[in-house]
C-alpha positions in Angstrom: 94.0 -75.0 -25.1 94.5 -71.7 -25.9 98.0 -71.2 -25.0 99.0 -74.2 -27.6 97.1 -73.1 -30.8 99.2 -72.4 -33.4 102.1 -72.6 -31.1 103.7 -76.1 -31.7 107.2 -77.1 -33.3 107.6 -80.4 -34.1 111.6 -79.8 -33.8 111.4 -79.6 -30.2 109.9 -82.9 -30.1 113.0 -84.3 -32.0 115.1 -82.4 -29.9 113.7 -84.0 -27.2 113.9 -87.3 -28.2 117.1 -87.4 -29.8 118.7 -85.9 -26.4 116.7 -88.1 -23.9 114.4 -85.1 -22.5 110.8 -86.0 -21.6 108.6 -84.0 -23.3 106.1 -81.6 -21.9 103.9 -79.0 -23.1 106.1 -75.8 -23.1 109.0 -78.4 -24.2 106.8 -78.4 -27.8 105.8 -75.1 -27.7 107.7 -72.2 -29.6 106.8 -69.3 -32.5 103.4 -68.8 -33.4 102.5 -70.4 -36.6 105.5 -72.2 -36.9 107.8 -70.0 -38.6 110.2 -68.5 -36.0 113.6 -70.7 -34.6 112.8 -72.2 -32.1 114.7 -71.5 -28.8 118.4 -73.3 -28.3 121.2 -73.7 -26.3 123.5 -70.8 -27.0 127.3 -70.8 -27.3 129.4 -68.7 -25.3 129.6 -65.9 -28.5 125.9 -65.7 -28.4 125.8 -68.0 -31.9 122.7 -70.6 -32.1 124.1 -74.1 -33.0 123.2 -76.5 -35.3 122.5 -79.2 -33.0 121.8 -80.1 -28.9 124.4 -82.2 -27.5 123.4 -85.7 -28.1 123.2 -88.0 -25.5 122.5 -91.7 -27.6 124.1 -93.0 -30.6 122.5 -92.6 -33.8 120.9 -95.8 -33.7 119.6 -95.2 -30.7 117.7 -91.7 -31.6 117.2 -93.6 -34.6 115.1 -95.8 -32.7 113.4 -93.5 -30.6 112.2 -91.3 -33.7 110.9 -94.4 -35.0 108.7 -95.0 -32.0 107.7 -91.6 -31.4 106.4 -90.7 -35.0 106.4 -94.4 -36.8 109.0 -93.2 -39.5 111.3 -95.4 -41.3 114.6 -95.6 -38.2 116.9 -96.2 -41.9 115.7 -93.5 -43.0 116.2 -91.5 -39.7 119.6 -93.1 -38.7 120.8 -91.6 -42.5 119.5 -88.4 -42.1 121.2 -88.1 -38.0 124.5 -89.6 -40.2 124.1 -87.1 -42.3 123.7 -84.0 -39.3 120.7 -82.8 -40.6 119.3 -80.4 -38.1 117.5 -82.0 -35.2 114.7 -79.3 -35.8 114.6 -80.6 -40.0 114.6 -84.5 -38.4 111.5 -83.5 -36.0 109.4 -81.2 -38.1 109.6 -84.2 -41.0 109.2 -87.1 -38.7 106.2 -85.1 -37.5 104.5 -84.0 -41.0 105.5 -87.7 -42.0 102.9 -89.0 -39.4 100.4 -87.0 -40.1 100.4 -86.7 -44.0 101.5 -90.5 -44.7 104.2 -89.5 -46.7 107.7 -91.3 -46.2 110.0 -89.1 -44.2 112.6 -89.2 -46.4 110.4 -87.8 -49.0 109.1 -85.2 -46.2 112.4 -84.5 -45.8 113.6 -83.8 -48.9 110.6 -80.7 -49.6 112.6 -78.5 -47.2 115.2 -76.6 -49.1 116.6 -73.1 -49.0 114.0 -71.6 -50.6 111.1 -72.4 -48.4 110.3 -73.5 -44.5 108.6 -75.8 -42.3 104.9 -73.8 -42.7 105.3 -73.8 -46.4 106.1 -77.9 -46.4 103.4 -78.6 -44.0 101.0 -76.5 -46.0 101.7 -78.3 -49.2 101.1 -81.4 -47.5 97.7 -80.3 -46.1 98.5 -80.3 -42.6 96.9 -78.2 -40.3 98.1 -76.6 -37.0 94.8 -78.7 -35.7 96.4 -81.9 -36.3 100.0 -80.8 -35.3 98.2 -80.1 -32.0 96.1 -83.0 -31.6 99.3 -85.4 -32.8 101.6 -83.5 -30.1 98.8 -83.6 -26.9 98.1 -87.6 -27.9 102.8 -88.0 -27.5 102.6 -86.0 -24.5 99.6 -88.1 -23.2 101.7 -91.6 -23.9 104.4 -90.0 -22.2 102.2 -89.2 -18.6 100.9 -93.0 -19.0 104.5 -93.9 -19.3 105.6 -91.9 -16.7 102.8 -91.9 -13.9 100.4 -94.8 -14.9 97.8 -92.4 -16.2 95.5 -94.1 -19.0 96.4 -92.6 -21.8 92.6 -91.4 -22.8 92.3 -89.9 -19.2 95.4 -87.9 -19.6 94.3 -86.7 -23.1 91.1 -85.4 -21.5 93.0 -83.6 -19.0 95.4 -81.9 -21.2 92.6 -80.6 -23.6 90.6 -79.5 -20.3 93.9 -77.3 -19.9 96.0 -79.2 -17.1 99.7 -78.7 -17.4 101.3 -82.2 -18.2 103.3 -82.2 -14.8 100.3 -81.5 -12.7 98.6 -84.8 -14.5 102.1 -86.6 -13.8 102.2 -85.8 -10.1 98.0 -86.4 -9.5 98.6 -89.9 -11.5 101.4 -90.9 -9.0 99.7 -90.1 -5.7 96.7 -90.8 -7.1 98.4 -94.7 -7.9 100.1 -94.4 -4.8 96.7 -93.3 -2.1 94.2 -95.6 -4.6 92.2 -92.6 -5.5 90.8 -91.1 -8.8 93.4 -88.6 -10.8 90.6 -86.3 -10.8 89.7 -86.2 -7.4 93.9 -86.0 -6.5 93.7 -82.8 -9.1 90.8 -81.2 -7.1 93.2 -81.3 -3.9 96.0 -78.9 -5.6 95.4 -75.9 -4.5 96.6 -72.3 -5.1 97.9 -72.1 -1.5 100.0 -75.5 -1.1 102.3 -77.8 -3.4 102.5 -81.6 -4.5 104.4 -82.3 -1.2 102.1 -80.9 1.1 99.0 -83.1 -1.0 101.1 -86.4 -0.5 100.9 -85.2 3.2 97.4 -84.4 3.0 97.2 -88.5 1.3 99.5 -90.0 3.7 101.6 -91.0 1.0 105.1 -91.0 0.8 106.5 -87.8 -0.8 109.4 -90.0 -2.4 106.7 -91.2 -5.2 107.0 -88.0 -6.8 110.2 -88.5 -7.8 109.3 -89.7 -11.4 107.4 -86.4 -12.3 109.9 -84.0 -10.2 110.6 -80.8 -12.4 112.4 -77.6 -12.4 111.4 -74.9 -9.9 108.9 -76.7 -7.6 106.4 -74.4 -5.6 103.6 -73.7 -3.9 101.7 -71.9 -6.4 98.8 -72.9 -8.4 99.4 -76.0 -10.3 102.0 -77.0 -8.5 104.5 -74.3 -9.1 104.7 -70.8 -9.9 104.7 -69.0 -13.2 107.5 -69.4 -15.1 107.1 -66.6 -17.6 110.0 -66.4 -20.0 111.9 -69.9 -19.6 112.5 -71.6 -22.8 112.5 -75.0 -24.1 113.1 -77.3 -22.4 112.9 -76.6 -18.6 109.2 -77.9 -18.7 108.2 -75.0 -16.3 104.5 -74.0 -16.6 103.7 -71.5 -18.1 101.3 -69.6 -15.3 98.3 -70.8 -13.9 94.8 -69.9 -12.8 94.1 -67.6 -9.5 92.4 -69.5 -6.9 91.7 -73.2 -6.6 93.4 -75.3 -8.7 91.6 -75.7 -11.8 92.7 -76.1 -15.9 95.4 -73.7 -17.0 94.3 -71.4 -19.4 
């Protein structure tokens, strides 16, 4: 997937988690090679804050981390007590999975006088792996979320689907007893999700689950999006003509 080389923050994953958002691919997407902010919620002065209003206790995002990246939820919990930034707590939790180290020890490499890319390059983690870690989350969350086998949706989202597309094809497709693929095949760049449950006989209202922000009837299910940050989920543009992978 093209648009997601190089392109992945593991601190919008945390943010995610920690503030109850599901997680899609322009959710985990932000600078290229990792080394710009990624986007926030702004104050009314125009300053960046630390943190995104949290909406679970600490040992609940605690817990979530835990599950998400199979860190230590002590260790976690400490480090929310503490108000590390949400963006630290991801991009360790992440790095943690992949290079085996403890995330407290991940952690710990980040100080003033380095960054994320710098840590992560220490630890001999590529961009490769960040990627393949972040499409396998998003996958789990789709199987969660619309019943898609996890392996199926993994397939999809390297082919180049967006995540919400595969969420509202696994749903109908559940719904109609068809094949995800063959549900796919019927988006079109002339009609939306709505008008395919039509097409399926099937009750718009199981849709609900993998309703996101500006619904359409461009390709993909929804028109470009260009320019909308983390974490409105919005695609990111989509093929002319049938629907077809993103590219």
């Amino acid at each position: 997937m093209k648009s997601m080389k190089k392109k992945l923050l593991a601190g919008m994953v945390a943010g995610a988690v920690l503030t109850g958002i599901g997680l899609n691919a322009t959710e985990v997407k932000a600078a290229e090679n990792m080394d710009r902010p990624a986007p926030a919620t702004m104050h009314k002065a125009g300053q960046r804050p630390q943190h995104p209003p949290v909406q679970m206790s600490a040992d609940e995002a605690a817990k979530n981390i835990h599950e998400t990246f199979g860190v230590d939820e002590s260790e976690v919990k400490a480090a929310i007590n503490e108000h590390k930034d949400f963006q630290d707590i991801g991009q360790a939790a992440m790095l943690s999975k992949i290079s085996g180290k403890s995330f407290k020890d991940v952690l710990a490499m980040k100080t003033e006088s380095n960054n994320w890319p710098e840590v992560g390059k220490s630890l001999g983690v590529t961009h490769e792996q960040i990627e393949e870690q972040m499409i396998t989350m998003q996958a789990a969350k789709i199987e969660q979320k619309a019943g898609v086998a996890k392996d199926t949706a993994i397939s999809l989202l390297k082919n180049g689907y967006h995540a919400r597309d595969i969420e509202c094809a696994g749903l109908l497709a559940k719904a109609a007893g068809k094949d995800v693929q063959a549900v796919l095949d019927m988006k079109k760049i002339n009609n939306s999700w709505m008008d395919v449950a039509s097409e399926l006989g099937v009750d718009k209202s199981v849709l609900i689950p993998a309703k996101g922000p500006r619904p359409g009837h461009g390709p993909q299910g929804g028109p470009p999006a260009e320019g909308m940050g983390a974490p409105q989920g919005a695609p990111e543009g989509a093929p002319q003509g049938e629907a077809q992978p993103a590219e």
